[in-house]
C-alpha positions as CSV (number, residue, x, y, z in Angstrom):
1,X,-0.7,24.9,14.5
2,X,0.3,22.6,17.2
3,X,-0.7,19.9,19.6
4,X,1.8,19.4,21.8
5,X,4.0,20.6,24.6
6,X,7.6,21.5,24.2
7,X,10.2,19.8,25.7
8,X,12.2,20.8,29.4
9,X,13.0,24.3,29.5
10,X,14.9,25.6,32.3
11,X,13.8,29.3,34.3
12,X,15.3,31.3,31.1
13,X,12.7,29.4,28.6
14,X,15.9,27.8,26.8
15,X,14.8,24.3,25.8
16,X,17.3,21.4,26.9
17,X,17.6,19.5,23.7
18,X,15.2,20.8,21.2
19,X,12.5,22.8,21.1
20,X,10.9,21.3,17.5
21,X,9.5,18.2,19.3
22,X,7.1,17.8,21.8
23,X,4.6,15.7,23.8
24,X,3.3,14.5,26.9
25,X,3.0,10.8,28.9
26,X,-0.6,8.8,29.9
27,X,-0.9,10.2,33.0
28,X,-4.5,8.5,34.1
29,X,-6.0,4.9,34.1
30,X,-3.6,1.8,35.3
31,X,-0.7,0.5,33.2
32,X,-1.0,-3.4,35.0
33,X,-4.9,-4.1,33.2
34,X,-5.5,-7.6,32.0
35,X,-4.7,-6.9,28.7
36,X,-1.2,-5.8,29.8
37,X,-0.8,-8.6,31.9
38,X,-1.7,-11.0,29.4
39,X,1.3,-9.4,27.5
40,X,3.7,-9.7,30.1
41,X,2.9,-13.6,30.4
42,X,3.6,-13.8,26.9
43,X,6.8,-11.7,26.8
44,X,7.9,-13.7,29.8
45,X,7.6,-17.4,28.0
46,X,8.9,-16.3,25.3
47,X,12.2,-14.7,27.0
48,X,12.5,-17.7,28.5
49,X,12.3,-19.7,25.7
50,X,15.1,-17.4,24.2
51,X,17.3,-17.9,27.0
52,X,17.0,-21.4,26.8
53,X,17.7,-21.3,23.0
54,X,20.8,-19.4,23.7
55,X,22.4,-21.7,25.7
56,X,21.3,-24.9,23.9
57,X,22.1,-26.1,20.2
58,X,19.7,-24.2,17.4
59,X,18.7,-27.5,15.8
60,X,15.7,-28.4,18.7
61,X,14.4,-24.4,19.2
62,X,14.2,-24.7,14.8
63,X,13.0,-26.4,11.3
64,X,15.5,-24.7,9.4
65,X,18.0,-27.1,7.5
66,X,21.3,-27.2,5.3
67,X,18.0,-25.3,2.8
68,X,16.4,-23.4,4.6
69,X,19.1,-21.1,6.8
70,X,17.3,-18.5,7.3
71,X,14.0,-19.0,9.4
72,X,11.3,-16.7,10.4
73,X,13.6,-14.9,13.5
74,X,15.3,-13.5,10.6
75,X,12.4,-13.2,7.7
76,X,9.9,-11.7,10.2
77,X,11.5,-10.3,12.7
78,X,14.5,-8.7,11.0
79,X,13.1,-7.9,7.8
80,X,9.5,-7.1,8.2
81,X,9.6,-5.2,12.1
82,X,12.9,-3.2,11.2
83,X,10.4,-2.4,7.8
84,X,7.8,-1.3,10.8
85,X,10.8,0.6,12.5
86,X,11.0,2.7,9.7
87,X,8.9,5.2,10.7
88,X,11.7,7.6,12.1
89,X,13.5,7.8,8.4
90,X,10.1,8.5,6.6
91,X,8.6,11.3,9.1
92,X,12.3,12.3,9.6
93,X,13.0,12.8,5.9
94,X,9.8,13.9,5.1
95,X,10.1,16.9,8.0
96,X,13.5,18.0,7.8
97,X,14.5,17.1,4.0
98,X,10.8,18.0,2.3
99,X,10.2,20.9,5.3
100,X,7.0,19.0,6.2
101,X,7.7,20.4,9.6
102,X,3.7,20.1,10.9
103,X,5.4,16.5,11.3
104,X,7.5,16.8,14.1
105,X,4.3,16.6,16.5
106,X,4.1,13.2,16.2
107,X,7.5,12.3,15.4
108,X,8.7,11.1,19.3
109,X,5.9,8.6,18.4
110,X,7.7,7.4,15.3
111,X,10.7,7.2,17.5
112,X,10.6,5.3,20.7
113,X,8.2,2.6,18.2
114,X,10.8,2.6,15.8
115,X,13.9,2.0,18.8
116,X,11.9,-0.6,20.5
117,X,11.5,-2.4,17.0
118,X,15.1,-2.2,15.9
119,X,16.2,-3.9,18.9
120,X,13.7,-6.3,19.1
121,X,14.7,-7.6,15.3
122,X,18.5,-6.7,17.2
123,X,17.8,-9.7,19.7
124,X,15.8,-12.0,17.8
125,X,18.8,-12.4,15.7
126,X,21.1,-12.2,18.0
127,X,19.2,-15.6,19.4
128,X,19.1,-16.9,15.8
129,X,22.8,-17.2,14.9
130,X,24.3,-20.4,16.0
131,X,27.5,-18.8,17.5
132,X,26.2,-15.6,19.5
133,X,29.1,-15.2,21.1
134,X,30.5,-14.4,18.1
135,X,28.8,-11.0,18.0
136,X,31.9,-8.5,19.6
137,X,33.5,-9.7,16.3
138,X,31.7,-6.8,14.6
139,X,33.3,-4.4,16.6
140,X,36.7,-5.2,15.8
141,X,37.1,-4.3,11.9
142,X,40.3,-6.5,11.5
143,X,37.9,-8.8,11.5
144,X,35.1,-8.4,9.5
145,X,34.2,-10.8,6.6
146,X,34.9,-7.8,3.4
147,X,33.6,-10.2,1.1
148,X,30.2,-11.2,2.8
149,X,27.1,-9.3,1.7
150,X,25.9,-9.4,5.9
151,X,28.6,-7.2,6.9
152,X,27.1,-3.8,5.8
153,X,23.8,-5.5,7.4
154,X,25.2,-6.2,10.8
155,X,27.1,-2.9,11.0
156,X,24.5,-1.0,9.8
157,X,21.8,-1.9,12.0
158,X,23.4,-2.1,15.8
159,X,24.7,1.5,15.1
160,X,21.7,2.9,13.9
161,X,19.3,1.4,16.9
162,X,22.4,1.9,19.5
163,X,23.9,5.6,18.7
164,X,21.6,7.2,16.5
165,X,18.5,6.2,17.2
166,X,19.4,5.9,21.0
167,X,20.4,10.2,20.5
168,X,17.2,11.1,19.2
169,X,14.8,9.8,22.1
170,X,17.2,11.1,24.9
171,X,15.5,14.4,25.4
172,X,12.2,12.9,26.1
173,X,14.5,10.9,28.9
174,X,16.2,14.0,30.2
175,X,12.9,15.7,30.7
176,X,11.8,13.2,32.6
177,X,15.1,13.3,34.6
178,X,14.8,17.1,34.6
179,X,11.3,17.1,36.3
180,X,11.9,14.5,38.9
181,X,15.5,16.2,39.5
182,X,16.9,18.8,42.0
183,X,18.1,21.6,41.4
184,X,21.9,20.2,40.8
185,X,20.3,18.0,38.2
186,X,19.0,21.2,36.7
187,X,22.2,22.9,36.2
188,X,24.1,19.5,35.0
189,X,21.5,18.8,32.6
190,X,22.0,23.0,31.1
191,X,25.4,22.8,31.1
192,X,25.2,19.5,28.7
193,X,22.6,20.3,27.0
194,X,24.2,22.8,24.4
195,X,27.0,20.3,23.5
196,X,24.0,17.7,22.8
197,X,22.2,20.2,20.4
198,X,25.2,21.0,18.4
199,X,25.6,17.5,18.0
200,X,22.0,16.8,16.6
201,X,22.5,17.6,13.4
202,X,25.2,15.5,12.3
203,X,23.2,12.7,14.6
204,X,20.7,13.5,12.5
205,X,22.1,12.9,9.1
206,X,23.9,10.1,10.5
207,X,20.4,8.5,11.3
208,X,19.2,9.0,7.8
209,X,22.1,8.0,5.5
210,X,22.5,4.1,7.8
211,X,18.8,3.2,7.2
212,X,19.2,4.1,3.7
213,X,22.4,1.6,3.5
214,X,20.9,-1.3,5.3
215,X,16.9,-1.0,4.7
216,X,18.2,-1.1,0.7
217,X,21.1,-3.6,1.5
218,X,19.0,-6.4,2.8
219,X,16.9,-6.0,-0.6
220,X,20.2,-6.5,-2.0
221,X,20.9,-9.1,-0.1
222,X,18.2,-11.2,-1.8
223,X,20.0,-10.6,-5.5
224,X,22.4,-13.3,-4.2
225,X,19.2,-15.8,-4.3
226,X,19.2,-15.7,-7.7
227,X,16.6,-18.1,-9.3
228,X,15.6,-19.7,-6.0
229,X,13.6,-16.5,-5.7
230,X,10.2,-16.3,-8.0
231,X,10.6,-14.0,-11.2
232,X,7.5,-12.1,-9.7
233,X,9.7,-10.7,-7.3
234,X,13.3,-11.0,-7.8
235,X,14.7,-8.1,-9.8
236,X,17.6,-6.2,-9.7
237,X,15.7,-3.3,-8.6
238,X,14.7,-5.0,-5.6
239,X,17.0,-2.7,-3.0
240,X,15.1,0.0,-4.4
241,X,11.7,-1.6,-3.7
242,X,12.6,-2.8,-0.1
243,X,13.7,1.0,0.9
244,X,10.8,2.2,-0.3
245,X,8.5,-0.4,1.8
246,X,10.5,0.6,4.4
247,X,9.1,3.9,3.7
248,X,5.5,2.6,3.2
249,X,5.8,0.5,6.1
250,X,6.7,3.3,8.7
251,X,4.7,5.8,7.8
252,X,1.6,3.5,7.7
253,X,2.6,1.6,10.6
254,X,3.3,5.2,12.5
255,X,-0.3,6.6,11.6
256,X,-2.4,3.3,12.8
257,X,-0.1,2.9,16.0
258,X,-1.1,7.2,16.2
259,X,-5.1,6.6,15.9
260,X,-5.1,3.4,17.7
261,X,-3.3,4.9,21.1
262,X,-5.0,8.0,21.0
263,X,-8.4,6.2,20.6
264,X,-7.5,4.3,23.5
265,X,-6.2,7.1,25.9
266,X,-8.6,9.7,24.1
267,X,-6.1,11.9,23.3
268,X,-6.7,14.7,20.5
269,X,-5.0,14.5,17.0
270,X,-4.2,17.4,14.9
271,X,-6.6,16.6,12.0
272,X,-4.6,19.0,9.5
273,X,-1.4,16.6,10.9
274,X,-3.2,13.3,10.1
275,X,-3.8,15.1,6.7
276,X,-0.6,15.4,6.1
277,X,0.4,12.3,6.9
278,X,-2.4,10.0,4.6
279,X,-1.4,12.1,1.8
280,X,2.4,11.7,2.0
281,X,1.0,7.7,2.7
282,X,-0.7,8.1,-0.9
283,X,2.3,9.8,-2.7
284,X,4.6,6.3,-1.3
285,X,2.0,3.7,-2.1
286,X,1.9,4.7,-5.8
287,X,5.5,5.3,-5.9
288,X,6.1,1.5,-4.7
289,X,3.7,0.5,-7.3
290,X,4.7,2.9,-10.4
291,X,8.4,1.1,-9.7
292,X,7.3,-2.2,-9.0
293,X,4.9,-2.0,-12.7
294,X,7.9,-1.0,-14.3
295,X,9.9,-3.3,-12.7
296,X,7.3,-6.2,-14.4
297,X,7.5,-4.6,-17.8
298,X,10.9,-4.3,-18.1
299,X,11.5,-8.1,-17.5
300,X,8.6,-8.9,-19.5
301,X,7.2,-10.4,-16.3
302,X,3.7,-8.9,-16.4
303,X,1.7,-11.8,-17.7
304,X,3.7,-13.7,-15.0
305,X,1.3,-11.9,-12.5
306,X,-2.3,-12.7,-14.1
307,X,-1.6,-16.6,-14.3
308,X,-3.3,-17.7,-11.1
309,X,-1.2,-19.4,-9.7
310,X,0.1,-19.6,-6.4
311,X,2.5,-16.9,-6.7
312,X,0.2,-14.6,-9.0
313,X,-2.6,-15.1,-6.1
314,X,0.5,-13.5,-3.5
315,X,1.3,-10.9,-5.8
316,X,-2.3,-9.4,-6.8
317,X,-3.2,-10.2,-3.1
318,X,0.0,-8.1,-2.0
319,X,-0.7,-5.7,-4.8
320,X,-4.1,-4.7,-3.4
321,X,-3.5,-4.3,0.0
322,X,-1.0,-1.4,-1.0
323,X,-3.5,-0.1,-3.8
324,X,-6.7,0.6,-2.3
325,X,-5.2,2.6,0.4
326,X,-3.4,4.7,-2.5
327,X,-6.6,5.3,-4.0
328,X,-8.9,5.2,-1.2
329,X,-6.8,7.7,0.5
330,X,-7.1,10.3,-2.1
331,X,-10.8,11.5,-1.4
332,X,-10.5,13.9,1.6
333,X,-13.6,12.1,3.1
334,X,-11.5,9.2,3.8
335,X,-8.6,11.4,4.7
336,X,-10.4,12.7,7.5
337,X,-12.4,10.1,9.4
338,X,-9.9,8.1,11.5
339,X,-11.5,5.0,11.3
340,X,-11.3,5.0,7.6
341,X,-7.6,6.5,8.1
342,X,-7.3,3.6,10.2
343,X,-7.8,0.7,8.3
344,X,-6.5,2.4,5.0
345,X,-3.3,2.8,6.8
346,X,-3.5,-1.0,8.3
347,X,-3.9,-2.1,5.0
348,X,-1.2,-0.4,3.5
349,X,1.3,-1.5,6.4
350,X,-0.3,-4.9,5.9
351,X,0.4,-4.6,2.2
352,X,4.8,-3.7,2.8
353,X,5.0,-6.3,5.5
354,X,3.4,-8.9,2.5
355,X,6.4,-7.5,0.1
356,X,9.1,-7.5,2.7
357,X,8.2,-11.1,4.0
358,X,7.1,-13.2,0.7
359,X,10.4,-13.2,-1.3
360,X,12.4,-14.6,2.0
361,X,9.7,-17.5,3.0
362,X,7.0,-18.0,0.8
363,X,8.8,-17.1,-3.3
364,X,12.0,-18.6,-2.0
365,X,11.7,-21.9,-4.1
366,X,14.7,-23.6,-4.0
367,X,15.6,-26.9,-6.3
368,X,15.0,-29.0,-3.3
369,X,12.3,-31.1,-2.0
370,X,13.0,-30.2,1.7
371,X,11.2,-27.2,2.7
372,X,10.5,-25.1,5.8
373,X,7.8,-24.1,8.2
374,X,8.5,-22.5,11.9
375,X,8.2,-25.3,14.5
376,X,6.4,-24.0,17.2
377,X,9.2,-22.9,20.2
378,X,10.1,-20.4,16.9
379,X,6.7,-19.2,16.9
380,X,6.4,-18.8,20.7
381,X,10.0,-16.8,20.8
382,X,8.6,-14.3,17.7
383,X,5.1,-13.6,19.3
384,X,7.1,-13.3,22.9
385,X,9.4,-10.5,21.0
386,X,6.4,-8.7,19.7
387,X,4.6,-9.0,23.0
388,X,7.9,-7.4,24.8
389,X,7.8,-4.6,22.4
390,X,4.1,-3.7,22.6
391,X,4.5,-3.7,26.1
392,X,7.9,-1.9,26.6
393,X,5.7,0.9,24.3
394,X,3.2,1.1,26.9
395,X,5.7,1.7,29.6
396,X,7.4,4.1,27.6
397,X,4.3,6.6,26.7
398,X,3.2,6.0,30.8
399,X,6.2,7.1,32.1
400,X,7.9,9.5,29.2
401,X,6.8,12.5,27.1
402,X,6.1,10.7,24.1
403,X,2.4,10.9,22.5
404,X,1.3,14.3,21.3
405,X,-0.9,16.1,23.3
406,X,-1.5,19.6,25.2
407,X,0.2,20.9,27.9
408,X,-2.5,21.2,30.4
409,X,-2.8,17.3,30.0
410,X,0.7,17.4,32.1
411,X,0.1,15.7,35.3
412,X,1.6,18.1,38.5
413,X,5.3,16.1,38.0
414,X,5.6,16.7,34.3
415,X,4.1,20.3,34.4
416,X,6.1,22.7,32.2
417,X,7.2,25.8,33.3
418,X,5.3,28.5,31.2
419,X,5.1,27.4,28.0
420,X,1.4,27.8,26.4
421,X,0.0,26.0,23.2
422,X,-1.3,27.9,20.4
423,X,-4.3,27.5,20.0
424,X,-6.1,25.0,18.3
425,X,-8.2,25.2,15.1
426,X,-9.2,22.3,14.6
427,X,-8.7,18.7,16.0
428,X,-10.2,15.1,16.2
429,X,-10.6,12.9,19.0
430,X,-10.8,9.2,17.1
431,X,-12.3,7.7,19.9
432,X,-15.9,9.9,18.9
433,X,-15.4,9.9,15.3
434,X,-15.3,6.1,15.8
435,X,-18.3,5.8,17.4
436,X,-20.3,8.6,15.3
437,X,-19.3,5.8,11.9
438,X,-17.5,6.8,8.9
């Protein structure tokens, strides 16, 4: 069963890149509404802000300190929105590794969100270190830093967004290019096109095996912290708990940013695919919390947890924002009204962005009495980041193939050539189940 259209074909029904993945853009209702501008404005002081920062010492744009180095361009928008960008690697994995192939519907969604948060968590650091210069240094290997735990880190990351990550939304771009193009754009693209698909599948390995380094690397990172980190939640198995956040994060994050711009363009959703995906949201939520018990009971930190205390009321508060939606989600009731599906999978995503961002800010207690809270130009430059990315999203599913959807929902300048969807057995629309309560 499927939901969407396939991708550019040319007159012989060959598609250009692949013909697994599918979708269609927003073609109805204006892009420029309030809400939209409103996000521009934002994106716009805080660019500005950023430019200003690069070109001026850190120490007025920040509170960190000789203390706190690291400040909340790096604990927020590196380590929890890359967790968000995950979403790619979990669907990804899950269709191709597991054969949950129903999954590659929705996986352009997965994608362009995931790319748009990479490189926003890509610049904000980029704005963060004091020398930015200083970044072509990682493209020379003679010298790299060998003995700093970073350099896997900022390798890692930049190749994934850039090459990998870059790879795997261009057919939704060369559709678009294909349908807007003449006919010499027609042959060019066909004559690329088969080198590009017997390139996917090493681009596709290659774009699982680097977020497995780096998403578990900057849990590894934190091992270097040593005591300054809470017992509650350093461990030695915490690169194992921060890849699978990662996972928890971008799935969840994947299925509410699904339901929430489908509600508001009404478009249908496979229900058997949201299915699919709150179960395989259930199976990582228990798994995170099955290793993170262990984790406790091994280092006879358990009781640690029930003291209520400061950092027992994080971790049980952290805790059950990732187990109700494990539990919740396991009654097919819930399952299958979206705006249950909803907030389950906004608390879960709620629940690996607490685990991702606590140990770096709020459990990181060192022996000092100077501490650390973002001054307010850092705020400004993080919520201008995240406005950029929600609205560079927007653009992106207005003007690309990106959100599922059926083929006769192709406006005249996107319109396939003869390709016609199964048919459907069964599918929700989230914007009536909303309204018709749980």
């Amino acid at each position: 069963m499927s939901t969407t259209a396939t991708p550019a074909t040319d007159k012989r029904g060959t598609a250009l890149i692949n013909h697994w993945q599918g979708g269609v853009p927003v073609n109805h209702g204006k892009i420029f509404t309030p809400v939209m501008i409103f996000l521009l404005g934002v994106s716009t002081l805080g660019l500005g802000l950023a430019l200003v920062r690069f070109v001026s010492p850190l120490g007025p744009f920040s509170a960190m300190n000789s203390v706190y180095a690291w400040g909340v361009w790096k604990t927020f928008n590196v380590m929890t929105l890359t967790a968000l960008g995950s979403g790619p690697l979990a669907l990804g994995m899950a269709a191709w590794v597991f054969n949950r192939h129903i999954l590659h519907a929705v996986m352009r969604t997965a994608l362009v969100s995931g790319f748009l948060l990479y490189a926003t968590g890509l610049v904000s650091l980029g704005f963060d270190v004091g020398r930015p210069w200083n970044f072509y240094s990682a493209a020379m290997p003679w010298r790299w830093n060998t003995e700093s735990a970073m350099l896997e880190i900022s390798i890692c990351m930049p190749v994934y967004c850039a090459l990998f990550l870059s790879f795997e939304i261009l057919p939704m771009i060369l559709e678009r290019i294909y349908y807007r193009g003449s006919e010499k754009v027609h042959v060019l693209l066909r004559r690329i096109s088969p080198g590009l698909r017997k390139a996917y599948p090493f681009m596709i390995i290659g774009a699982y095996v680097v977020p497995l380094m780096h998403q578990s690397s900057l849990g590894g990172l934190l091992l270097l912290a040593g005591t300054k980190i809470d017992p509650l939640w350093q461990s030695p198995v915490m690169p194992l708990l921060y890849l699978i956040a990662a996972f928890l994060c971008g799935l969840s994050f994947t299925i509410f940013l699904l339901l929430a711009v489908c509600l508001r363009y009404s478009r249908p959703l496979s229900s058997e695919i949201l299915a699919e995906l709150a179960n395989l949201l259930t199976i990582i939520c228990f798994l995170f919390l099955a290793v993170r018990l262990a984790d406790l009971v091994w280092r006879s930190q358990l009781q640690a947890a029930f003291r209520f205390n400061s950092m027992s009321w994080l971790f049980l508060i952290g805790t059950s924002l990732i187990l109700i939606p494990a539990i919740m989600l396991r009654f097919k009731r819930i399952r299958e009204t979206p705006r249950t599906l909803l907030n389950m999978s906004a608390l879960a995503c709620l629940g690996g962005m607490w685990y991702r961002f606590v140990p770096t800010t709020i459990a990181y207690r060192p022996a000092h009495s100077t501490g650390y809270f973002p001054s307010a130009l850092e705020v400004l430059i993080a919520i201008g980041y995240m406005a950029v990315t929600i609205s560079a999203f927007v653009f992106a599913i207005n003007y690309f193939a990106v959100l599922p959807g059926e083929a006769d929902s192709w406006d005249h300048t996107f319109r396939p050539f003869s390709w016609k969807p199964k048919a459907i057995e069964r599918s929700v629309v989230p914007k009536v189940a909303l309204k018709g309560g749980a």
